[in-house]
C-alpha positions, 0 to 999 in steps of 0.5 A: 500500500503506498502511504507516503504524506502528500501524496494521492495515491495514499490510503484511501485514493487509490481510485480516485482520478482527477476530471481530464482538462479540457485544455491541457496544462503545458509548463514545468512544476518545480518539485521538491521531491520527498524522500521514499517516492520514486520520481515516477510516484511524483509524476502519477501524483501530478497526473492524477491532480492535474487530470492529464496524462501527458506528464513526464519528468527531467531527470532521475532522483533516487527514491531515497533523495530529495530536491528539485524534481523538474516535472514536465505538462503538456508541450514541455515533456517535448523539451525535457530532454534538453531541461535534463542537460542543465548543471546540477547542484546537490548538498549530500552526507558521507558516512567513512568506514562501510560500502554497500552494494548500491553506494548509498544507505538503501543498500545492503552492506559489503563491508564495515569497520574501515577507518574513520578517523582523518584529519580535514587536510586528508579529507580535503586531499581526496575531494581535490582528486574529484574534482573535474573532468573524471572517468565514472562508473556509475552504480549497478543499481541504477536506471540506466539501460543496458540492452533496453532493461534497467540494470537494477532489475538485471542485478537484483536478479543476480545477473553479472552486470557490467557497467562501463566508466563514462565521462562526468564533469565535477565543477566543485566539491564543497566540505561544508562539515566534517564529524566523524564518521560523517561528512557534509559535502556540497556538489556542484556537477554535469548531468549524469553525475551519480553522487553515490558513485563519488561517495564511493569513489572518495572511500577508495581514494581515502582506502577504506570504504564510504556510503551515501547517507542522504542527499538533496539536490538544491539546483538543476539548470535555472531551477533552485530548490527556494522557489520548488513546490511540495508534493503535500501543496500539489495533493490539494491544489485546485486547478487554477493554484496548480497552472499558478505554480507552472513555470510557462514555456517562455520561461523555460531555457532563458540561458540559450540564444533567443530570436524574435520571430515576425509573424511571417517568419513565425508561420514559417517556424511552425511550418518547419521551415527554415530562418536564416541566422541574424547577421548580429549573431557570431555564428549558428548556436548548437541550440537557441529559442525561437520566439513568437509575435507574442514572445512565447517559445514556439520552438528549439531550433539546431543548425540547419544544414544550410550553413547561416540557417536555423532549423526549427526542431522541436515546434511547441506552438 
């Protein structure tokens, strides 16, 4: 039975299911996600209040993390794929001395009693190695596929799973406190970042073992946690408070190039057709915004292959 505070689907709502609407919402709400839901609770959660079904998120968070949980209505589950491309920011604690099998406290413990006593300097030490471009092996208990199944699924049925190292970037790591055996990091990193696996990566530098205790991730791209909505809010939101805590489709990506569209270049746009480059711009951008006459996003637009043209890739409006 699914118990957890806030959310609809507790006891008592497993059948009820919000009226559709007969204008779909379409934006970003700004979760803070509790602790035990899955990022796919969230999203059943919201599909439930919201009476829609075309609901998605950006980006993974572990059940037993917290924070900021991008989830995308209507037209913006078209861009979440370049929403989960943001930096992420994160605040975590690291217990020395044990490992698990998943990295973090969920798991089942591998090993115990290693030392736990250094000083900050060590500490300090071993962070420094981390930072930067660096080779990951993320955890076997993970989300991502291999062969189009989840590797968790292929590890808690016992299978060998092997997981190749990929390219991460981490931009800092903060020690914010440090009482043994637990530490209190700050991190700040590029999408795809398992945190666990750095816990894990800082108990082998220090050679003993470190398991992530919690972790809350407090920023991903624009979006910070000061300004994320609680599923407990969300539960109870009338119609009209839940499209007054969306995050519209103007607001979302305002750190890439954005072109005012006319409303003939704009006909054009929605056509797939497409725009030559202002002659103001440096050259054509990997990704920009394309405005409409309103100012609202009508669409992402890549390189055309037309060299000094856009190409108008993802239409929204």
């Amino acid at each position: 039975m699914h118990d957890c505070p806030g959310c609809p689907r507790r006891a008592g709502h497993e059948r009820w299911v919000a009226p559709r609407r007969e204008v779909p919402l379409s934006g970003i709400l700004n979760v803070d996600k509790p602790p035990e839901m899955t990022s796919h609770d969230v999203v059943d959660a919201i599909r439930r209040v919201s009476g829609q079904r075309r609901v998605g998120h950006a980006g993974t968070l572990d059940p037993m993390a917290t924070g900021v949980l991008l989830v995308c209505l209507g037209q913006a589950t078209r861009v979440a794929e370049y929403l989960m491309g943001g930096r992420k920011r994160y605040r975590g604690s690291v217990v020395l001395g044990s490992t698990t099998d998943t990295y973090d406290a969920d798991g089942e413990v591998t090993t115990s009693g290693g030392r736990t006593e250094f000083e900050q300097t060590e500490i300090e030490a071993a962070l420094a190695g981390l930072v930067g471009p660096i080779e990951q092996v993320p955890p076997i208990y993970s989300a991502l596929k291999q062969g189009g199944e989840p590797l968790h699924r292929r590890a808690r049925r016992g299978e060998t799973v092997e997981v190749q190292p990929r390219p991460v970037e981490i931009d800092e790591i903060r020690l914010l406190d440090w009482e043994p055996p637990v530490l209190i990091l700050e991190i700040a990193c590029s999408p795809g970042t398992y945190v666990r696996s750095l816990a894990h990566d800082l108990g082998r530098v220090l050679g003993m073992g470190a398991t992530l205790e919690a972790l809350r991730r407090t920023r991903a791209g624009s979006f910070g946690l000061q300004h994320a909505v609680t599923t407990e809010v969300l539960a109870t939101a009338a119609p009209a408070t839940l499209a007054g805590r969306m995050i519209p489709l103007s607001q979302l990506l305002p750190e890439l190039p954005s072109l005012a569209l006319t409303p003939a270049e704009a006909t054009s746009a929605r056509r797939g057709m497409d725009l030559p480059v202002p002659a103001t711009w440096a050259g054509v951008p990997a990704l920009s915004r394309l405005l409409d006459e309103q100012g609202g996003l009508l669409a992402l637009a890549t390189p055309s292959k037309r060299p000094g043209f856009l190409h108008p890739s993802v239409v929204l409006g």
